[in-house]
C-alpha positions in Angstrom: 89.1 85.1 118.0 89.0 86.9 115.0 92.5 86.8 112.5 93.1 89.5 109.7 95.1 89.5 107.0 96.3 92.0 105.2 97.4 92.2 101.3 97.9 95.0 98.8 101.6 97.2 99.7 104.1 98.5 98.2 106.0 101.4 96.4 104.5 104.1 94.9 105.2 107.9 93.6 103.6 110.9 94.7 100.4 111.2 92.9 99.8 107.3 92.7 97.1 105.0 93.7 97.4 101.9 96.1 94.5 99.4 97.2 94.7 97.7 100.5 92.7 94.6 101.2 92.0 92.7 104.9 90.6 89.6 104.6 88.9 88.6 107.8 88.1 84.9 109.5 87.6 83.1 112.9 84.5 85.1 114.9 83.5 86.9 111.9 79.7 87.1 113.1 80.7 89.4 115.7 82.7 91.9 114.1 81.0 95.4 114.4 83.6 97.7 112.9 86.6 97.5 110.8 89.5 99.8 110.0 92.7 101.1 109.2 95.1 102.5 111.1 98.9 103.7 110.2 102.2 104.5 111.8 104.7 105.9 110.2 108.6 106.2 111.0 108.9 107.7 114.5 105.4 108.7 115.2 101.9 107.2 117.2 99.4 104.9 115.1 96.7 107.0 114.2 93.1 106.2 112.5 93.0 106.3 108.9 89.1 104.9 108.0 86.4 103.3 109.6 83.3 101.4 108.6 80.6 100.3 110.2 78.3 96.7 109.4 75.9 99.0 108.1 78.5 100.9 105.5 78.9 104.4 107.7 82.7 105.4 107.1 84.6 108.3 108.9 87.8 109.3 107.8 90.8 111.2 109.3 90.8 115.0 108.1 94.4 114.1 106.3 92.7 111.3 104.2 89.6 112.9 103.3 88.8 112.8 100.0 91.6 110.7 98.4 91.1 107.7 100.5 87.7 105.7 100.5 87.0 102.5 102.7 85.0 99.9 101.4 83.2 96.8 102.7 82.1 93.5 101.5 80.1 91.5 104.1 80.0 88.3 102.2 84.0 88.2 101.5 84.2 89.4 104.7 87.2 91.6 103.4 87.7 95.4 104.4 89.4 97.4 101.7 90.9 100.4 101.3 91.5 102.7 98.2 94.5 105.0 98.8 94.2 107.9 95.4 96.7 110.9 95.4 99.4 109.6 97.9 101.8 111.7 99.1 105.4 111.1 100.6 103.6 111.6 104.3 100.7 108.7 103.8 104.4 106.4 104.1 104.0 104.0 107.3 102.5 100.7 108.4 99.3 100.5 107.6 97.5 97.5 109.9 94.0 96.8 109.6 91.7 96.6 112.8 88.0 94.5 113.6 86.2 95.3 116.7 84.0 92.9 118.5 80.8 93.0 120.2 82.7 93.2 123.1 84.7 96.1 122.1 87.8 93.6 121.5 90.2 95.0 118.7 92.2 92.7 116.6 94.8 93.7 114.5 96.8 92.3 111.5 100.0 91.9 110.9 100.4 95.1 109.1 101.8 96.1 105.3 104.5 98.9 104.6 103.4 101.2 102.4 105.9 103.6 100.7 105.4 106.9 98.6 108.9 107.8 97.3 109.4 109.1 94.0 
Protein backbone atom coordinates (compact mmCIF):
# COMPACT_ATOMS: atom_id res chain seq x y z
CA UNK A 1 0.00 0.00 0.00
CA UNK A 2 1.15 3.24 -0.67
CA UNK A 3 -0.65 6.52 1.39
CA UNK A 4 -0.42 10.18 0.05
CA UNK A 5 -0.81 13.19 1.60
CA UNK A 6 -1.47 16.16 0.28
CA UNK A 7 -0.64 19.86 1.70
CA UNK A 8 -0.52 23.31 0.09
CA UNK A 9 -4.51 24.81 -0.77
CA UNK A 10 -6.18 27.60 -0.54
CA UNK A 11 -7.54 30.92 -1.85
CA UNK A 12 -6.10 32.80 -4.33
CA UNK A 13 -6.83 35.72 -7.06
CA UNK A 14 -6.50 35.54 -10.65
CA UNK A 15 -2.99 35.98 -11.61
CA UNK A 16 -1.68 34.35 -8.31
CA UNK A 17 0.66 31.47 -7.57
CA UNK A 18 -0.14 28.27 -5.36
CA UNK A 19 2.34 25.27 -4.55
CA UNK A 20 0.97 21.86 -3.94
CA UNK A 21 2.94 19.36 -2.13
CA UNK A 22 2.14 15.13 -1.79
CA UNK A 23 4.17 13.54 0.50
CA UNK A 24 4.23 9.90 -0.19
CA UNK A 25 4.91 6.63 2.30
CA UNK A 26 4.11 2.86 2.77
CA UNK A 27 5.40 0.90 -0.77
CA UNK A 28 7.33 3.86 -1.86
CA UNK A 29 10.02 1.55 -3.77
CA UNK A 30 7.41 0.69 -6.14
CA UNK A 31 5.97 3.85 -7.12
CA UNK A 32 6.59 4.45 -11.00
CA UNK A 33 4.60 7.65 -11.64
CA UNK A 34 3.03 10.37 -9.73
CA UNK A 35 0.50 12.99 -10.46
CA UNK A 36 -2.12 15.36 -10.22
CA UNK A 37 -5.35 15.32 -11.15
CA UNK A 38 -8.41 17.92 -10.54
CA UNK A 39 -12.16 18.03 -10.50
CA UNK A 40 -13.84 20.86 -10.37
CA UNK A 41 -17.61 21.79 -9.39
CA UNK A 42 -19.88 19.59 -11.66
CA UNK A 43 -17.37 18.19 -14.07
CA UNK A 44 -15.03 14.63 -14.62
CA UNK A 45 -11.45 14.51 -12.90
CA UNK A 46 -9.10 15.24 -15.42
CA UNK A 47 -5.03 14.89 -15.53
CA UNK A 48 -3.25 17.92 -14.66
CA UNK A 49 0.80 16.69 -14.57
CA UNK A 50 2.63 13.72 -14.62
CA UNK A 51 6.19 12.58 -13.76
CA UNK A 52 7.92 9.84 -14.19
CA UNK A 53 10.99 8.19 -11.63
CA UNK A 54 13.27 9.42 -14.21
CA UNK A 55 11.89 13.21 -14.16
CA UNK A 56 9.75 13.10 -17.73
CA UNK A 57 6.54 15.35 -17.09
CA UNK A 58 3.57 15.82 -19.50
CA UNK A 59 1.16 18.27 -18.85
CA UNK A 60 -2.56 18.91 -19.81
CA UNK A 61 -2.75 21.52 -22.86
CA UNK A 62 -4.80 23.90 -20.22
CA UNK A 63 -1.78 23.86 -17.84
CA UNK A 64 0.98 24.22 -20.07
CA UNK A 65 3.24 26.58 -19.28
CA UNK A 66 2.01 28.09 -15.95
CA UNK A 67 2.07 24.84 -14.13
CA UNK A 68 5.37 22.75 -13.61
CA UNK A 69 5.50 19.34 -11.69
CA UNK A 70 8.44 18.60 -9.73
CA UNK A 71 9.97 15.59 -8.04
CA UNK A 72 12.12 14.74 -5.18
CA UNK A 73 13.00 11.09 -4.84
CA UNK A 74 14.63 11.25 -1.52
CA UNK A 75 11.58 13.18 0.19
CA UNK A 76 9.66 11.12 -1.67
CA UNK A 77 7.30 14.22 -2.11
CA UNK A 78 5.63 15.18 -5.60
CA UNK A 79 5.02 18.85 -5.97
CA UNK A 80 3.27 21.01 -7.94
CA UNK A 81 3.82 24.74 -8.85
CA UNK A 82 0.45 26.35 -9.98
CA UNK A 83 1.77 30.29 -11.70
CA UNK A 84 -1.00 32.44 -13.39
CA UNK A 85 -4.20 30.84 -11.97
CA UNK A 86 -7.29 31.53 -13.31
CA UNK A 87 -10.92 31.36 -11.96
CA UNK A 88 -11.21 27.87 -14.06
CA UNK A 89 -7.96 25.93 -12.42
CA UNK A 90 -10.80 26.08 -9.10
CA UNK A 91 -11.51 22.22 -8.08
CA UNK A 92 -10.04 19.45 -6.05
CA UNK A 93 -6.87 18.88 -6.85
CA UNK A 94 -5.88 15.01 -5.43
CA UNK A 95 -2.59 13.67 -6.06
CA UNK A 96 -2.12 10.15 -7.66
CA UNK A 97 1.18 7.25 -7.43
CA UNK A 98 1.08 4.40 -9.67
CA UNK A 99 2.58 1.00 -8.85
CA UNK A 100 4.55 -1.42 -10.65
CA UNK A 101 1.49 -3.08 -10.92
CA UNK A 102 -0.34 -0.31 -12.45
CA UNK A 103 -2.20 0.23 -9.00
CA UNK A 104 -3.25 4.02 -8.47
CA UNK A 105 -3.49 5.51 -5.16
CA UNK A 106 -4.93 8.62 -4.45
CA UNK A 107 -4.98 11.23 -1.59
CA UNK A 108 -7.36 12.73 0.12
CA UNK A 109 -7.51 15.77 -2.08
CA UNK A 110 -7.06 19.81 -1.37
CA UNK A 111 -9.65 22.56 -2.65
CA UNK A 112 -8.12 24.90 -4.41
CA UNK A 113 -9.94 28.29 -5.07
CA UNK A 114 -9.12 31.25 -7.57
CA UNK A 115 -11.67 33.99 -6.78
CA UNK A 116 -10.85 37.42 -6.70
Amino acid sequence: QVQLVESGGGLVQPGGSLRLSCAASGRIFSITGMGWYRRAPGKERELVAVITNIGTANYADSVKGRFTISRDNAKNTVFLQMNSLKPEDTAVYYCNAMDQLFQNYWGQGTQVTISS
